[in-house]
N, C-alpha and C positions, 0 to 999 in steps of 0.2 A: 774700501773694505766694509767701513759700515751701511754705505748703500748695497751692495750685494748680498749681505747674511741681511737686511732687512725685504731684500727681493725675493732670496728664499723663505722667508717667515710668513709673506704674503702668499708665497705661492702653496707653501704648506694648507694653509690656514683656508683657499681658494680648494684646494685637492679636499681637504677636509670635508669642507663645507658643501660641495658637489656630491661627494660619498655621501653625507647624511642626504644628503635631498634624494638621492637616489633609494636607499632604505628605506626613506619615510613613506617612497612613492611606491618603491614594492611590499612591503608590508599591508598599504592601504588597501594595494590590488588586490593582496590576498584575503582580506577581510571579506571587500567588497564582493569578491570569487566564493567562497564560502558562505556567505550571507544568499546569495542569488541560487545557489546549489540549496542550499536548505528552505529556501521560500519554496522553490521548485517542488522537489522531493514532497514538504507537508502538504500543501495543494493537490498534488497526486495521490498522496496515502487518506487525505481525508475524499477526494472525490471516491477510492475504489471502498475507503469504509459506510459512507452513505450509501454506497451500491450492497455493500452486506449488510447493512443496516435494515431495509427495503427487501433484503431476502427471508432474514432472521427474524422478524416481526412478522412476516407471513408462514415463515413455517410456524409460530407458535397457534397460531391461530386454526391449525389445521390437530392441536393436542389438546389429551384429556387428561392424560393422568401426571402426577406428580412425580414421578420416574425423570419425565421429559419436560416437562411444563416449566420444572425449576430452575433446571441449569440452561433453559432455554434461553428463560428470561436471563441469566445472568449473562450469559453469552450476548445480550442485546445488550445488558447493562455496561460490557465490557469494552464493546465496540465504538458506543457514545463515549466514553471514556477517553478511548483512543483519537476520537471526532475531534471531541474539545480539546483535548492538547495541541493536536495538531493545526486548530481554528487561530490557539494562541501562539503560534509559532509565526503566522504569517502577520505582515505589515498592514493591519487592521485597526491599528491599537485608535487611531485622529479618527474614525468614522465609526457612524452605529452601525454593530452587527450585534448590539443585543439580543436580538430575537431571534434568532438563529442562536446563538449560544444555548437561551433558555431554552428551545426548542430543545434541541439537545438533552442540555439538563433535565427536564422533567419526562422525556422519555427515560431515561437513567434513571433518574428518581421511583419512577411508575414501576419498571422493570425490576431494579431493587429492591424497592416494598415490595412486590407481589413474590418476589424469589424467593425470599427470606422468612418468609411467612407459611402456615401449615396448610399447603391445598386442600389437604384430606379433608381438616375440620371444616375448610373455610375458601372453598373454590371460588373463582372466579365466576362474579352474579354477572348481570346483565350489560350492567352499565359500562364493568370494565372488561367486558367485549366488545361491546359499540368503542370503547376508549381504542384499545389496539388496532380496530380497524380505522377508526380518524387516521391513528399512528401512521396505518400502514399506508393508507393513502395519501398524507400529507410527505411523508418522507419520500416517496415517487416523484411527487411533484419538486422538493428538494433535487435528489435524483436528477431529474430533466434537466434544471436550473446551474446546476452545478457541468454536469456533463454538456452543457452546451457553454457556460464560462471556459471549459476545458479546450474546447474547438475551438473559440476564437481567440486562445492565449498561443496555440499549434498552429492555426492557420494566418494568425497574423504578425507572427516571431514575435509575443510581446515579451517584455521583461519585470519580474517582481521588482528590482530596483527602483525601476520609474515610477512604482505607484506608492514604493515609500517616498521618494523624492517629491511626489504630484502631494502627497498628501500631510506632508513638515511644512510644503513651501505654501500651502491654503490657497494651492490651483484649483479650478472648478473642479467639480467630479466629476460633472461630466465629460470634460474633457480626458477622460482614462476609462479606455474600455475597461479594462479588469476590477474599476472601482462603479461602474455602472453595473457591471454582469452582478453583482456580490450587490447592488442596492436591491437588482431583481431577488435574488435569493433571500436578504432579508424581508422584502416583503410579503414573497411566498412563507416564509416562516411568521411572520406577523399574522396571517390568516389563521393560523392554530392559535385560538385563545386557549391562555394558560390556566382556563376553568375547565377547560374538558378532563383534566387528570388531577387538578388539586396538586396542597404546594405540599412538600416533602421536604427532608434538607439530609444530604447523607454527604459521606467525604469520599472520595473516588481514591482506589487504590491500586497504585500505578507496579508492573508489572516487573521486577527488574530483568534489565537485557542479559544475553550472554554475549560474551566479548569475542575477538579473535586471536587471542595468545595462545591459544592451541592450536594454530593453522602450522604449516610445515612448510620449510623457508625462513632464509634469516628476512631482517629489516631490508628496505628498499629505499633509495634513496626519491627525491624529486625529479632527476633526471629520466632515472628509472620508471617513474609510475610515467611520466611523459610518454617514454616507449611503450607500456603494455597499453595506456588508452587507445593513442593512437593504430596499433595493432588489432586491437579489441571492437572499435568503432572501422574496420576496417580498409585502415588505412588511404583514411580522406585526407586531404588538404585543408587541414582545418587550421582555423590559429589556435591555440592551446596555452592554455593560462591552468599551473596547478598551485594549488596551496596546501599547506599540511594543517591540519583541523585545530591543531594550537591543545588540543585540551590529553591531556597525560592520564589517559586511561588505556583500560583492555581492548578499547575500539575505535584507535587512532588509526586514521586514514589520511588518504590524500582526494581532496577534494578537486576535478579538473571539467574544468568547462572547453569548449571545440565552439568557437565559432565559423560559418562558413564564410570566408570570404566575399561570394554572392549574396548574404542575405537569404539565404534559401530555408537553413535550417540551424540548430543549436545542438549543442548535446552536452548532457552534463551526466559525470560518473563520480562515484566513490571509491577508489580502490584500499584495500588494506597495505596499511605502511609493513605489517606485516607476511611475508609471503608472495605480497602483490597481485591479489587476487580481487578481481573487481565484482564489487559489492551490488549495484545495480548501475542502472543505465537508461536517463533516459531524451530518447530525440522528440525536437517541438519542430515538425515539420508538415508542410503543405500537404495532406492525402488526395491523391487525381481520382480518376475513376475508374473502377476495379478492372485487375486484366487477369489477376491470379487468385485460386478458387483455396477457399482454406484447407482445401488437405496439402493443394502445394504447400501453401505456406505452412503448414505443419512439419513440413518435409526441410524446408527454407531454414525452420527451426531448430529441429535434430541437426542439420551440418553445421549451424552454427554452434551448437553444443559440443558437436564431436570435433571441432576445427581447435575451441578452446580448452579441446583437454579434460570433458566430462566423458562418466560412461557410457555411452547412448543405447548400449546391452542392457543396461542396469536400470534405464530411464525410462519410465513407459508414461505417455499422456495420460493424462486425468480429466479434462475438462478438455474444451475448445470451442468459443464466440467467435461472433463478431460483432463491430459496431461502429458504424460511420468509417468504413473504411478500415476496419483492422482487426484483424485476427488475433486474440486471446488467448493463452492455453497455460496450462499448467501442468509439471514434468513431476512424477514421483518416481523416486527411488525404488528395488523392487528387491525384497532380500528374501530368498528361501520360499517365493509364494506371497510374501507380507508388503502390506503397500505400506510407505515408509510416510505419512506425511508431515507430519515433524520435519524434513528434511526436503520440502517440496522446491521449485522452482517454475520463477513463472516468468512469461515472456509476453512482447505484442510486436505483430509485423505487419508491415504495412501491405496492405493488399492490391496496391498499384504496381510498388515494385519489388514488392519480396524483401524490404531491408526492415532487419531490428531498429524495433522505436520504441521498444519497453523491455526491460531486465532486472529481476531481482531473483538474487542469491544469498540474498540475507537469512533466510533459516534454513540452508541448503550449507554454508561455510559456518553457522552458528550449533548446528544439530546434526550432521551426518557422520555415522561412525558405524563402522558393523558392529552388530549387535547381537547379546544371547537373550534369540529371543524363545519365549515358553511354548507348549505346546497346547491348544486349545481344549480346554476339559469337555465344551459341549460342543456335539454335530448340528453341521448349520440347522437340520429339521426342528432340532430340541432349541434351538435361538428362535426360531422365525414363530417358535409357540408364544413368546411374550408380544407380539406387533399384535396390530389394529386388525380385526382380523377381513376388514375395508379394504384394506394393501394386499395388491397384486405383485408379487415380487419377481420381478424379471432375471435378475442375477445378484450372486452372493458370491463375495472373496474376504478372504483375509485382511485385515488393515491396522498397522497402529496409527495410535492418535494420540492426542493428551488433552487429559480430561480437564475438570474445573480447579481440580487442585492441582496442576501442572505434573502432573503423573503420566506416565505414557502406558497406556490400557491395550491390549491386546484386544481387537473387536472381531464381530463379524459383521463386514460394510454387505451391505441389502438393499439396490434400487429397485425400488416400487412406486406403484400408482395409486392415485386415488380421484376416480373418477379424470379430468381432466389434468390435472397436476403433476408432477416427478417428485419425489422425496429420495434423499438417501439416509437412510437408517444406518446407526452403528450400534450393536447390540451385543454387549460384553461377552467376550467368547469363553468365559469361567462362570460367572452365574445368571449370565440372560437380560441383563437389566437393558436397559435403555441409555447408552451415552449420551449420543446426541442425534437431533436430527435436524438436515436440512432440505430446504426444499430447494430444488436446482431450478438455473433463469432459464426463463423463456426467451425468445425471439426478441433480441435489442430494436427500438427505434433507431432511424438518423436523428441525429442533433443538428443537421446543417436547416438554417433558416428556422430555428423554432422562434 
C-alpha cells in the first residue's frame, strides 16, 4: 500500500517536473523568437532611416528660406533620432559603435541648433554649408555600408541571435560577419571628425505611437495568428514559431518567425493580437538574377494587396525603386482626389521571382480612417507663387500630410526640377507656405561585392 501511493507521488512529482521543463523551454523560445524579430525589424528600420537621412540633408541644401529650411532641419533632426534608437535596440552594447552613434548625434545636434534658431536674422554662413554637405556625403558613404551589411545578413541567412551570442561569449569578431559589416560602418563614421560641427548637447524627443485598439475584430488567439502568417507569407512550408510580445499595451502583437526548412530563406512578421492583422513583414532571402521588370512587380504587388483584403481602387503607387535586386514601392490611399499619406503602405519584391520580402502597414492599420476632409482656399496657380521660381513644375495634386507638429495639413503636393535634381514640394493649400520639401532618390547602386 505504502509502496504504491509512494509510486504515485513519484510519478506525480516526475509529470510535474517534465511540465515545468517544458514551460521553461517554451517560454524561453518565445523570448528568444521575439528578441530575433525585434533585432531584425530595428536593423531594417534603421538602414531605410540612414537612406532618408542622405535624402533629407540633401534636400536642405537645395533651400533658402526659412519657411522650409527649418522644419527641414528638424525633419533631419527627427530621423537621427529615430537612427539612434533603433542603433540601441540591437545587440551592440560588448563592441564600439561609438562613432557611429556620435555621428548620429551631432547631426541631430547640428540640425537642431540651426532649426531652432532665427534664419532670418542669422542664416546659415559658410562654414555651415561646407558642414551639411560633409553631412551629406559622409551619411552616403554610411548608406553604402549599411546597405551592403543588409545583403550579406539576406544573402547569407544570418541571425541577430549569434552575434549577441558571438559577442557575451568574447568569440573573435571576426569570426561574425554581421559584427565585421558594423566595424566597417564604425569606421566609415570615425572618418567624420566631430570638429566639423562642434559639440552641442540637446535631449531627443521621442514621438509617442498610436496603438491598435481601434482595429475591427475581436482578440486572436496563437493558434490563430499561426494561420493568418502562414496564409499571409503565402502559404509556405515553413516551421513557425509564434510568441505573444508579453507587454500589455495598445500594441500587443504576435511576434512569428517561418523558417524554411531548406535553409533558403527566413521570414519574420508582426501580426496584431488584435483583429489579426499583420503589421509588417519581412523575408531574408537569396536574390538570383533579374527575370521580372518592376512594373510586373508593381503589378505582383497590387495582387498581393487585393488577395489580403486592401482596396487596391483606393490604392494608388506613390514611389517605385529598385535596388540589388528588389523593387520598392509605396501605396497611398486616395480619398475624394487627396493622397492620404499618413495612411501609406510600403512593400519590396523580389525581382527574380515576383515574392513579397518587405511589408509594412504600420501607419496604414495606425492612421487610416475616412476623413472630412476641407476644401482648398487657394488654386494650385496662387500655391506655385510662393516656390523657388528655379522649379520647373511638372505636376500638382492634392495631398495630406502631417506637419512638424503632428497636425495633418491639407497641401498642394508639386513635382519639380531644378536643374538636374527632382524635388517634391508641399505647399499649404489655405495660405501658400511651404510644408516640406523633399528631394526624390535617384538611380540605386548594387551592394553586391562592395
Amino acid at each position: 500500500m505504502i509502496r504504491g501511493i509512494l509510486i504515485a507521488i513519484l510519478g506525480i512529482a516526475i509529470v510535474g517536473t517534465s511540465y515545468w521543463g517544458y514551460k521553461e523551454h517554451q517560454e524561453k523560445d518565445a523570448v528568444l523568437l521575439h528578441a530575433e524579430n525585434n533585432y531584425q525589424r530595428a536593423f531594417h528600420d534603421l538602414t531605410y532611416q540612414v537612406d532618408q537621412l542622405h535624402d533629407q540633408i540633401g534636400s536642405t541644401l537645395a533651400m533658402n528660406s526659412k519657411k522650409t529650411l527649418s522644419p527641414a532641419l528638424a525633419e533631419v533632426w527627427r530621423t537621427t533620432s529615430e537612427a539612434h534608437n533603433n542603433v540601441s535596440q540591437l545587440p551592440l552594447t560588448l563592441m564600439p559603435f561609438n562613432k557611429t552613434e556620435e555621428f548620429l548625434a551631432n547631426v541631430g545636434d547640428f540640425s537642431y541648433k540651426t532649426a531652432v534658431r532665427d534664419l532670418d536674422k542669422e542664416p546659415l554662413n559658410k562654414k555651415e554649408y561646407s558642414s551639411l554637405n560633409k553631412l551629406y556625403e559622409k551619411s552616403k558613404d554610411i548608406q553604402n555600408e549599411l546597405r551592403n551589411v543588409q545583403h550579406l545578413i539576406i544573402d547569407n541567412n544570418l541571425r541577430w541571435m549569434d552575434v549577441e551570442l558571438a559577442l557575451a561569449s568574447g568569440q573573435k569578431q571576426s569570426d561574425n560577419t554581421i559584427i565585421d559589416g558594423f566595424k566597417t560602418v564604425e569606421n566609415t563614421a570615425n572618418a567624420f571628425s566631430d570638429t566639423d560641427l562642434g559639440p552641442a548637447a540637446m535631449t531627443n524627443k521621442v514621438k509617442e505611437e498610436k496603438g491598435y485598439n481601434h482595429l475591427k475584430g475581436d482578440k486572436i488567439t496563437q493558434a490563430e495568428a499561426k494561420k493568418i502568417a502562414q496564409k499571409f507569407a503565402q502559404d509556405k512550408n515553413y516551421n513557425i514559431k509564434v510568441a505573444k510580445s508579453g507587454r500589455k499595451t495598445n500594441k500587443d502583437v504576435y511576434s512569428v518567425s517561418m523558417q524554411d526548412p531548406d535553409q533558403k530563406s527566413d521570414i519574420y512578421m508582426d501580426i496584431t493580437e488584435k483583429g489579426g492583422y499583420p503589421v509588417y513583414l519581412i523575408q531574408n532571402k537569396k536574390i538570383k538574377d533579374e527575370k521580372i521588370s518592376l512594373n510586373d512587380a508593381t503589378n505582383r504587388a497590387l495582387q498581393f494587396l487585393k488577395k489580403n483584403g486592401y482596396d487596391t481602387d483606393d490604392l494608388k503607387m506613390d514611389e517605385s525603386s529598385q535596388y540589388d535586386g528588389v523593387g520598392v514601392f509605396s501605396f497611398v490611399p486616395v480619398q475624394d482626389g487627396v493622397w492620404l499619406y499618413p495612411d501609406s503602405i510600403r512593400m519590396k519584391v523580389a525581382l527574380d521571382d515576383g515574392e513579397i520580402v518587405g511589408f509594412s502597414a504600420k501607419d496604414f492599420l495606425t492612421s487610416h480612417r475616412k476623413r472630412d476632409l476641407p476644401k482648398p482656399k487657394l488654386t494650385p496657380e496662387k500655391a506655385k507663387a510662393s516656390l523657388n521660381h528655379n522649379v520647373k513644375v511638372q505636376e500638382t495634386r492634392l495631398a495630406l500630410i502631417t506637419n512638424e507638429d503632428s497636425q495633418e495639413v491639407l497641401c498642394y503636393e508639386m513635382l519639380g526640377t531644378i536643374e538636374n535634381d527632382t524635388f517634391r514640394m508641399f505647399i499649404n493649400a489655405n495660405d501658400g507656405s511651404e510644408e516640406k520639401i523633399e528631394k526624390m532618390k535617384s538611380a540605386e547602386p548594387i551592394y553586391k561585392g562592395l
